[in-house]
N, C-alpha and C positions, 0 to 999 in steps of 0.2 A: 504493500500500500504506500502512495503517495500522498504527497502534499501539494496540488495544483500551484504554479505561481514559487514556488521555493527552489524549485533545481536548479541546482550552479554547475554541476559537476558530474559526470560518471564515466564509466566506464563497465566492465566484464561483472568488474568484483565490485561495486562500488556506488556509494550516491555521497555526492556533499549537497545541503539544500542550505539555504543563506536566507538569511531576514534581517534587517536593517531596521535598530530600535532606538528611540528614545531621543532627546535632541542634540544628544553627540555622533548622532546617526552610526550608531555601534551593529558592527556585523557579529551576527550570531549563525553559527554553524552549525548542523547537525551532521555527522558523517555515518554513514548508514551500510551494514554489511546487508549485499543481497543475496547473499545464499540461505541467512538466519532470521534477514530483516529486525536486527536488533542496532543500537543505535546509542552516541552518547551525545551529547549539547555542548559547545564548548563556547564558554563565556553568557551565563544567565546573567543578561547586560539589563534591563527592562523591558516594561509593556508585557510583564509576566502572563497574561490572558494567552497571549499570540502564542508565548510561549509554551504555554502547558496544553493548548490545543495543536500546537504543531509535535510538543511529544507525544502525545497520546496518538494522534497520526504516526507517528515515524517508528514507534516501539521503544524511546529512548530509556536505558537504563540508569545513567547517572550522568552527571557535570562537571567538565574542568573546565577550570577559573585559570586561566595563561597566566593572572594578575591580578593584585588587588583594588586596585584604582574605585572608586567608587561608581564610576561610568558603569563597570565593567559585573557589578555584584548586587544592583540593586534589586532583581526579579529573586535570587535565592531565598529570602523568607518564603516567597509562595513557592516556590521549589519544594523545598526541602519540610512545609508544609504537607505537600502533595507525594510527598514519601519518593525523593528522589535526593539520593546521595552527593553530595557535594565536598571535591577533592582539591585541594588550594595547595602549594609548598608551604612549607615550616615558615621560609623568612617572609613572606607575605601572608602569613596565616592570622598578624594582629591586626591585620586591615580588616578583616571579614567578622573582628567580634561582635559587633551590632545586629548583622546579619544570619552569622552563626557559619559551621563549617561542619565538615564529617570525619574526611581521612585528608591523610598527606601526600603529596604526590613528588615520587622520590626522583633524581638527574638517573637517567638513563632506562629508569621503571620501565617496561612492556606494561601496556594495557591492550586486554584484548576486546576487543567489541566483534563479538560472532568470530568468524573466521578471518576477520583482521589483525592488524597488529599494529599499535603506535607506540611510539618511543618518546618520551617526554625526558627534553635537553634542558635542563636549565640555561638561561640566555638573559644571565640579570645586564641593568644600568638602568632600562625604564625604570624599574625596582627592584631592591634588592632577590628577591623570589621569580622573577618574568620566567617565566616558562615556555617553551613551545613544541609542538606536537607533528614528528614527523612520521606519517606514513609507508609503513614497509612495504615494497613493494607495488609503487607508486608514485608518481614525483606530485608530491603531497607534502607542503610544509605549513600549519600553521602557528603564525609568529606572532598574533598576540600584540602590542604594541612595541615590539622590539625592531620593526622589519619593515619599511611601507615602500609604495613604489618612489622613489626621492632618496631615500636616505634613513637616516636612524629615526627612531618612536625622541620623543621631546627627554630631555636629563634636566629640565627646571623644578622637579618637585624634592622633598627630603627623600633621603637615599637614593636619588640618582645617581647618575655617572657616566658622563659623556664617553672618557676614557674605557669602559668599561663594559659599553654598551657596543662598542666600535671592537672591542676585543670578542665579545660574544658575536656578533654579527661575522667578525671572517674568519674566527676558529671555532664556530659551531655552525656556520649555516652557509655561507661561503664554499664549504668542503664538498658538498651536492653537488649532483649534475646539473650542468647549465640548463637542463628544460625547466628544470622543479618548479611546479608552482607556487608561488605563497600567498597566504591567503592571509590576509592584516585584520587586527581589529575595527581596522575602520578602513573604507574607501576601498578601490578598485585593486585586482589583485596585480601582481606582478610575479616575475621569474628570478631565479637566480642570475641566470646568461645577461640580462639587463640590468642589472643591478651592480653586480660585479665588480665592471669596470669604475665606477664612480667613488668607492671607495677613498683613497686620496685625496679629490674633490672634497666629500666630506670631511675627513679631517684634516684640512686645511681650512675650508669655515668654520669650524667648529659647534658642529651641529646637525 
């Protein structure tokens, strides 16, 4: 079963469906295995209604949070209300205490959804914890606010890190095949191959 209006992605093995929430226009992703049709949410950003009517479509079994930002967590009370498990890192785990949280989501963990498999890298400088989620056997990277078509996710708020964000970016995500797609917290996706090059660029503006 689908979700008319939400497909972004697929292929053999696979669905990504995307919804665009709240007034930071925050992308919301479901990745979805077709052979089990079971499914995870990644980033309950808001407009939690849309939310829990597009999992209850897609058979979504739990939530990861790339990050804590507040953009990025505000639909988890009715989440996790609605008996759906929600996974944050340790060092972004105090952003979510108003919200609440469930389990940890540890640098290099397999998570499996059906006969998938994702690899969750830690990729801090947005925030200490920014996490992002690479698809095995797929050129499938989502990065969460760490990664956008342009250049790095913003390092103005407490615990950012320019320097640091710029270090996760081309020794955690860099290393991929130039097709890989990535798929940002916000805005249009982009590729590794286009991005690449620009590196220098950015750290030479800095930013």
């Amino acid at each position: 079963m689908t979700s008319p209006g939400t497909l972004h992605y697929f292929d053999n093995n696979l669905e990504v469906h995307r919804l665009v929430v709240g007034s930071y226009d925050n992308n919301v992703f479901v990745l979805r295995c077709k052979h089990t049709g079971e499914s995870i949410l990644i980033d309950a950003a808001d407009e939690h209604e849309k939310l829990l009517e597009l999992c209850t479509a897609l058979n979504v079994r739990r939530v990861l949070e790339t990050h804590g930002h507040f953009d990025h967590i505000q639909a988890i009370p009715a989440m996790r209300e609605a008996g759906y498990e929600v996974a944050v890192t340790t060092e972004d785990a105090g952003m979510l205490n108003d919200v609440g949280y469930d389990v940890f989501i540890e640098d290099g963990q397999i998570i499996e959804v059906g006969k998938l498999r994702i690899e969750a890298i830690k990729t801090p400088g947005h925030t200490p914890g920014s996490i992002s989620f690479k698809v095995h056997d797929a050129p499938l990277l989502f990065s969460g606010d760490t990664l956008f078509p342009g250049g790095p996710g913003a390092t103005r708020f407490p615990g950012s890190s320019f320097e640091q964000i710029i270090q996760s970016i081309d020794s955690k995500m860099f290393i991929f095949p130039p097709n890989t797609v990535v798929l940002p917290g916000h805005g249009l996706d982009t590729t590794i191959e286009t991005e690449r090059p620009h590196l220098q660029e950015w750290i030479d503006r800095g930013w």
